[in-house]
C-alpha positions in Angstrom: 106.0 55.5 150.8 103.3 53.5 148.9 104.2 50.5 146.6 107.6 50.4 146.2 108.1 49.4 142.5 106.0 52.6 141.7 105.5 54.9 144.6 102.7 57.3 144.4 104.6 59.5 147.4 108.4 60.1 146.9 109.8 62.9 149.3 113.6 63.7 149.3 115.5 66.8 150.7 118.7 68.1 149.5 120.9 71.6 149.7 121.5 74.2 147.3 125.0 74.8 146.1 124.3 78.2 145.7 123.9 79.5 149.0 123.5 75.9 151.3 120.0 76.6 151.7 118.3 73.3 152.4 115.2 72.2 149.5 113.0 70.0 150.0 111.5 67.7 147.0 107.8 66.2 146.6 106.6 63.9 144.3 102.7 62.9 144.8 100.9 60.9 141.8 97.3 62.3 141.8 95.8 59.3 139.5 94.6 60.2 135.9 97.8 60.2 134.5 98.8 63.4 136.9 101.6 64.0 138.9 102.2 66.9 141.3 105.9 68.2 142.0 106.5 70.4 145.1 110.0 72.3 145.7 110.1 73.7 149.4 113.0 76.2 150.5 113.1 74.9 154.3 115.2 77.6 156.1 113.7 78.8 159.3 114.2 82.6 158.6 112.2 82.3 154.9 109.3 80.4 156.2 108.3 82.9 158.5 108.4 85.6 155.6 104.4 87.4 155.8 103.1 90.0 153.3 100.0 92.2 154.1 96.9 91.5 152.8 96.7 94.7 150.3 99.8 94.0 149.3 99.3 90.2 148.7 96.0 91.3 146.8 97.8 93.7 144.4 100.4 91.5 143.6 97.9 88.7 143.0 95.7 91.2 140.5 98.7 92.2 138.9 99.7 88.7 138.1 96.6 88.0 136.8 96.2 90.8 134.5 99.7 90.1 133.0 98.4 86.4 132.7 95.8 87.4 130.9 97.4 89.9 128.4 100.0 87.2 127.6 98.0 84.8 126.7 95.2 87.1 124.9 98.3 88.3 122.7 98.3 87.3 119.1 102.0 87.2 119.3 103.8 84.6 120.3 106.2 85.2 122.9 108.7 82.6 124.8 111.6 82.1 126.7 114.2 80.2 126.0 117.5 78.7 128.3 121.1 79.2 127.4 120.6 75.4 125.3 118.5 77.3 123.1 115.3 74.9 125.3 112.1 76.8 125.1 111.5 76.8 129.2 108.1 79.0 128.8 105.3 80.3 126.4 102.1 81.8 125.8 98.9 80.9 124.8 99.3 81.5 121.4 102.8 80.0 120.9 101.4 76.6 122.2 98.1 76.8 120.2 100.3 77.5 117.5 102.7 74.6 118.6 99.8 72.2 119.0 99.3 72.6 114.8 102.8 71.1 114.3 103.3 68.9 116.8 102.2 67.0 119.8 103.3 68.5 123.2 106.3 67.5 125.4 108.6 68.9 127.6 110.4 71.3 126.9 108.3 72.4 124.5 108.9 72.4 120.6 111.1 75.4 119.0 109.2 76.4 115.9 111.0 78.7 114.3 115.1 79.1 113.4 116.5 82.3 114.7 120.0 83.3 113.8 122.1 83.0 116.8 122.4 85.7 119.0 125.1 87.7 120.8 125.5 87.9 124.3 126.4 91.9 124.1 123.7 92.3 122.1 120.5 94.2 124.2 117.7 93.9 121.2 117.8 92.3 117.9 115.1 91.3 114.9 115.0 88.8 112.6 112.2 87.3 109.9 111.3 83.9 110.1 108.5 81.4 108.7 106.8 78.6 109.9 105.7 76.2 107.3 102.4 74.4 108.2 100.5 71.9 105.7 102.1 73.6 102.7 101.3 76.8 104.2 103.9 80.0 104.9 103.6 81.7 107.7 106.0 84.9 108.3 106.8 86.7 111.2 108.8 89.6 112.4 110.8 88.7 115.6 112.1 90.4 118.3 114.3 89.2 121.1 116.3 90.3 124.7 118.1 89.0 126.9 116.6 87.7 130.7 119.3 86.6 133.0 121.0 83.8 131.6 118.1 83.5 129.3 116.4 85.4 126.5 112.8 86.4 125.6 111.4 86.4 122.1 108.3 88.1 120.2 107.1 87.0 117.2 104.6 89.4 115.7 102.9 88.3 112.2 104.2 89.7 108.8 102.0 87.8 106.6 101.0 91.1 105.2 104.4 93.4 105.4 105.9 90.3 103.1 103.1 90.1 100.4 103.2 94.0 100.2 106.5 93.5 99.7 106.7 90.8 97.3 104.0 93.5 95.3 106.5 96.4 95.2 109.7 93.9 94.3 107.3 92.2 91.4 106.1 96.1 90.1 109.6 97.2 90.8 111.0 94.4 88.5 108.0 95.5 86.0 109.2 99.0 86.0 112.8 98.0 85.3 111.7 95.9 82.2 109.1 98.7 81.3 112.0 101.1 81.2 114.7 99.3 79.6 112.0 98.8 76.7 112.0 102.6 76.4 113.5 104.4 73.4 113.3 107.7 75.8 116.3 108.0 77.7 114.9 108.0 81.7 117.1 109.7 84.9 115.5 110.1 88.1 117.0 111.9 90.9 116.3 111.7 94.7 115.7 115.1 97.3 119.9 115.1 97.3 119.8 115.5 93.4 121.9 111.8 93.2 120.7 109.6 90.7 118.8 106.9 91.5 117.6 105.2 88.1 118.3 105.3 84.7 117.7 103.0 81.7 119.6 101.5 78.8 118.3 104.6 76.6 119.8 107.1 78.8 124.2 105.6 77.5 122.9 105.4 73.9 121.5 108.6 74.0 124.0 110.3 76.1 127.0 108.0 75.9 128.2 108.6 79.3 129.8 105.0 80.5 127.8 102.9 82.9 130.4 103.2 85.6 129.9 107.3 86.2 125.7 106.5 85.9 126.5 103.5 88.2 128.4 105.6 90.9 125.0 107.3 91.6 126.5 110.9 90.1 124.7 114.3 91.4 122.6 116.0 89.1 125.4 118.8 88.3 128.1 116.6 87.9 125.6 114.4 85.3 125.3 117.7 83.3 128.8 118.5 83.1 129.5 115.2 82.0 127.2 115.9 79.5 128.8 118.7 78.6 132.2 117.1 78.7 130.9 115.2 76.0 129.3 117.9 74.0 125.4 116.2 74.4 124.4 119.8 75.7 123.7 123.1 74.0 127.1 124.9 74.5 126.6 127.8 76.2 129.0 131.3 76.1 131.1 130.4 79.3 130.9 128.6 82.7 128.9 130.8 85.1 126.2 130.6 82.3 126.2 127.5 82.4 126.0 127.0 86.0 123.0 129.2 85.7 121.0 127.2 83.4 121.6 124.0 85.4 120.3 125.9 88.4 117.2 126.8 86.5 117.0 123.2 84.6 116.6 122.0 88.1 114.4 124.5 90.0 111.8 124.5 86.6 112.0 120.6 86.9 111.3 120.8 90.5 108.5 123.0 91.1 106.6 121.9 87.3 106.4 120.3 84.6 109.5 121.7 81.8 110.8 121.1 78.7 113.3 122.3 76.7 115.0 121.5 73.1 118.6 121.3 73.0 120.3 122.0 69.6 123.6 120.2 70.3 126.9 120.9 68.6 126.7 118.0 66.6 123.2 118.4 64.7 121.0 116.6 67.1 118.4 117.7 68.8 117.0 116.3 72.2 114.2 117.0 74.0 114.8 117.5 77.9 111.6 117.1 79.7 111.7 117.8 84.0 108.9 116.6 86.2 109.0 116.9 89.7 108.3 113.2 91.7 107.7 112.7 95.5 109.4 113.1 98.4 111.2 116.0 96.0 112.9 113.7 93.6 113.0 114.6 90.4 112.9 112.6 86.8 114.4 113.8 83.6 113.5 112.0 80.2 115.5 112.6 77.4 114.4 112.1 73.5 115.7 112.5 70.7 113.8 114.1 67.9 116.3 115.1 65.3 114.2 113.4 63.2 111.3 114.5 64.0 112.7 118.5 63.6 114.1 117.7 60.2 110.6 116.4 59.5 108.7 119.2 60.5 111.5 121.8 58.6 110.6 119.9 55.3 106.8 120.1 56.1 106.9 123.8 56.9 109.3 124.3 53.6 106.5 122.2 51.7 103.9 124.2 53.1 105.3 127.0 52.2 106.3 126.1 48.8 102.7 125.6 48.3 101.0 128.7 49.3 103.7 130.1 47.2 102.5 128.4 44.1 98.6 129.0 45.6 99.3 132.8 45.5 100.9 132.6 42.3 97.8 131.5 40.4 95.4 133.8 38.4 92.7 131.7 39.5 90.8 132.8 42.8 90.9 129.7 45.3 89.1 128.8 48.3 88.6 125.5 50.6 85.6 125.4 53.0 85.3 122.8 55.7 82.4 120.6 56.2 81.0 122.9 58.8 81.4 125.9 56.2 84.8 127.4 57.8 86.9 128.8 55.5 90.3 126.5 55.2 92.7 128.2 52.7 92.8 131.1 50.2 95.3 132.2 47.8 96.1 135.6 47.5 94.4 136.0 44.6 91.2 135.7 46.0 91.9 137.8 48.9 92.8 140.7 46.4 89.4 139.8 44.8 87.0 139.6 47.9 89.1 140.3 50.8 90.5 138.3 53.4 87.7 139.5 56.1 85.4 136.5 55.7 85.9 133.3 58.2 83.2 131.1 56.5 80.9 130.5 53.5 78.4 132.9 55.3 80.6 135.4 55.6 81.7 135.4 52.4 78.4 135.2 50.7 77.3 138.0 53.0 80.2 139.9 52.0 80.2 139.1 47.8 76.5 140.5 48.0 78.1 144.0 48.8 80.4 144.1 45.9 78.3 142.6 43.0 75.1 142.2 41.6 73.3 139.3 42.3 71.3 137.5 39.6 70.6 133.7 39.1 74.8 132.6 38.7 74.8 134.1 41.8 72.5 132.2 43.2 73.4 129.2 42.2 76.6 129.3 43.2 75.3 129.7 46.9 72.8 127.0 46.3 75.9 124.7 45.5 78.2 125.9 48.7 74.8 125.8 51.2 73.1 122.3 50.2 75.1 119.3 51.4 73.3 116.8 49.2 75.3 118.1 46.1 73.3 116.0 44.0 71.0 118.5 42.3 72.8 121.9 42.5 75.0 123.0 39.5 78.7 122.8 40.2 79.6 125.7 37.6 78.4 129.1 36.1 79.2 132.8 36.0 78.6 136.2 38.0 79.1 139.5 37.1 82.0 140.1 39.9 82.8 143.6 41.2 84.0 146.8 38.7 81.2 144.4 36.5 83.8 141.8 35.8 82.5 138.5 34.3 83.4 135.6 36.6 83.3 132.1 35.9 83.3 129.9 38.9 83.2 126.2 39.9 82.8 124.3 43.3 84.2 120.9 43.2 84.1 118.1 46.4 87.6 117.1 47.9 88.9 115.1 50.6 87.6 115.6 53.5 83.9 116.7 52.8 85.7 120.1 52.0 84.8 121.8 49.0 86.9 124.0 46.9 85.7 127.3 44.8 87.6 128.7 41.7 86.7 132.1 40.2 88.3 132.3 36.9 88.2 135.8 34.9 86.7 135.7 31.5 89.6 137.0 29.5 87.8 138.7 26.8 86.0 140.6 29.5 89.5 141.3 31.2 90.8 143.8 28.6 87.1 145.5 28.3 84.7 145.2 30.9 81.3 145.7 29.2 79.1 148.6 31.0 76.1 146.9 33.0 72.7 148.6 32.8 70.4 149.2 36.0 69.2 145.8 35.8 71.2 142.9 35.6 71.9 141.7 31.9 70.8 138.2 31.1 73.7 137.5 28.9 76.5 138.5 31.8 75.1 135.8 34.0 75.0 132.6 32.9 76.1 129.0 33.1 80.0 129.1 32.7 
């Protein structure tokens, strides 16, 4: 037995309470710190127990190869005993266990799993593993193994940074649209509503509790309508109508529609379809913006009214030459045919006779240094009328011409010889 205050051969033999089978224990020291354990089952009929050599050759490849796989795995992958002890493990659980700690038996547990249930064939769970300040996640899997269970641990590094992204741009979003002054209602593939903003109760006034019970899209509209925020249409099938072709429009493009509502508002309802076939709404208001656009088109035409009610001929040329605005009183003087100054020249030289007023007068609309042309004169306009015009420069680089009738000349027009008379065209 060797030195017997510290044995380097210790042999003992026992029985199983299992099934009586009688086991026999060796302990040999090997020097350099090794020691070699041997359990023998020492029943007759097991110890003559022979497989063939094909057999014993496959078994031995196939042990091999799933040696090899488990511990060329980058996922870590161990056993553990009904004491939660980790009994076995891979290659890359112990590499990974050598970084925290130095090796025992049993080996170090390295990450916290929730508890599991005994019933239960499969479960997953997320866990980290904190190393020198450093997070390390991973996705784990587990099953039961007899008594014991078996657990994965595949790395999620990436899944959680992707999504810490999408919580931190979702969270952006949110802000972004609770900022909005546009009321915002998006809609999943079921037409429920998925999201909506602050803008959406003021503009709408529905209470957050119906926008908070995730309402369908036809239910939202006759809420609306309940509340009078929608155009009110002649009776109920007509308005089912127009919901179903608010949604398809929104759907399958981009739409918009104004809603006069009962009340004197108007909204804007725009429809763009998103993916996976949801569907956002955005409302706006632009009363406002309506009553603006009334007064403007009432100012505008409260001044062509007063344009066309001058004596004066007026016209406004752009700074390429096209022709802006004319009053009616030019048109009934030169037509309304002409689109720019070359046109127009082109088409006074039909109906009058050109002399040096005339000529002028296109010197002063052609030359864009106005510095040395003559902003004034006369021409002897058609039926021989004697016109006096002017060109003066206004905002915009556009330029605007007057033709003014000579009033003596209005109640007589002299008679004009063959040739142009010197005293009809001159500086006015």
């Amino acid at each position: 037995m060797g030195n017997p205050d510290r044995p380097n051969r210790i042999e003992l033999t026992g029985s199983n309470t299992t099934d009586s089978a009688e086991i026999r224990l060796l302990v040999e020291e090997l020097g350099r710190d090794l020691t070699r354990i041997t359990l023998s089952d020492m029943r007759p009929d097991r110890s003559g127990i022979s497989v063939d050599a094909l057999s014993h050759h496959a078994m031995v490849e196939e042990l091999e190869l799933l040696r090899h796989a488990l511990d060329n795995t980058p996922t870590m992958i161990w056993r553990q005993d009904a004491r939660d002890r980790v009994t076995w493990a891979n290659a890359a659980y112990i590499k990974r266990a050598e970084t925290v700690t130095s090796l025992g038996w049993p080996l170090p547990r390295l990450l916290d799993l929730p508890e599991t249930g005994a019933e239960t064939e499969a479960e997953f769970s997320r866990a980290k593993l904190e190393i020198d300040g450093h997070t390390f996640w991973f996705d784990c899997y587990s099953h039961e193994y007899g008594e014991e269970r078996i657990f994965f641990a595949l790395p999620a590094d990436a899944a959680v940074r992707a999504e810490r992204i999408l919580r931190e741009f979702v969270q952006t979003l949110t802000k972004t649209f609770a900022a909005l002054h546009v009321g915002l209602a998006i809609f999943d593939r079921q037409r429920n509503l998925q999201l909506f903003n602050p803008a959406l109760i003021e503009l709408t006034g529905l209470p957050v509790e119906i926008l908070a019970a995730r309402p369908r899209l036809a239910d939202f509209l006759d809420q609306l309508r309940e509340r009078r925020m929608v155009p009110e249409p002649k009776d109920y099938r007509s308005w089912r109508k127009r919901i179903s072709n608010l949604e398809a429009a929104a759907a399958s493009g981009h739409h918009v529609e104004e809603w006069s509502l009962p009340g004197g508002q108007t909204h804007r309802v725009t429809g763009c379809p998103h993916p996976d076939g949801a569907v956002a709404f955005l409302f706006e208001d632009i009363t406002s913006e309506i009553s603006m656009t009334r007064e403007f088109r009432t100012e505008l035409m409260l001044c062509k009214t007063v344009l066309d009610g001058l004596d004066d001929a007026l016209a406004v040329f752009g700074p390429g030459g096209r022709l802006v605005l004319s009053n009616q009183a030019y048109r009934d003087l030169w037509g309304d045919r002409a689109a720019t100054v070359l046109d127009a020249i082109e088409g006074w030289q039909t109906l009058i006779r050109v002399g040096p007023g005339f000529d002028a007068l296109c010197e002063r609309l052609l030359t864009a240094d106005d510095g040395g042309a003559r902003s004034n004169g006369a021409i002897s306009g058609p039926e021989g009328r004697l016109i006096g015009w002017s060109v003066s420069q206004i905002s915009g680089g556009q330029r605007m011409l007057r033709f003014r009738m000579n009033e003596a000349v209005k109640a007589a027009p002299p008679k004009l010889a063959d040739d142009p008379l010197p005293n009809a065209i001159g500086v006015y």
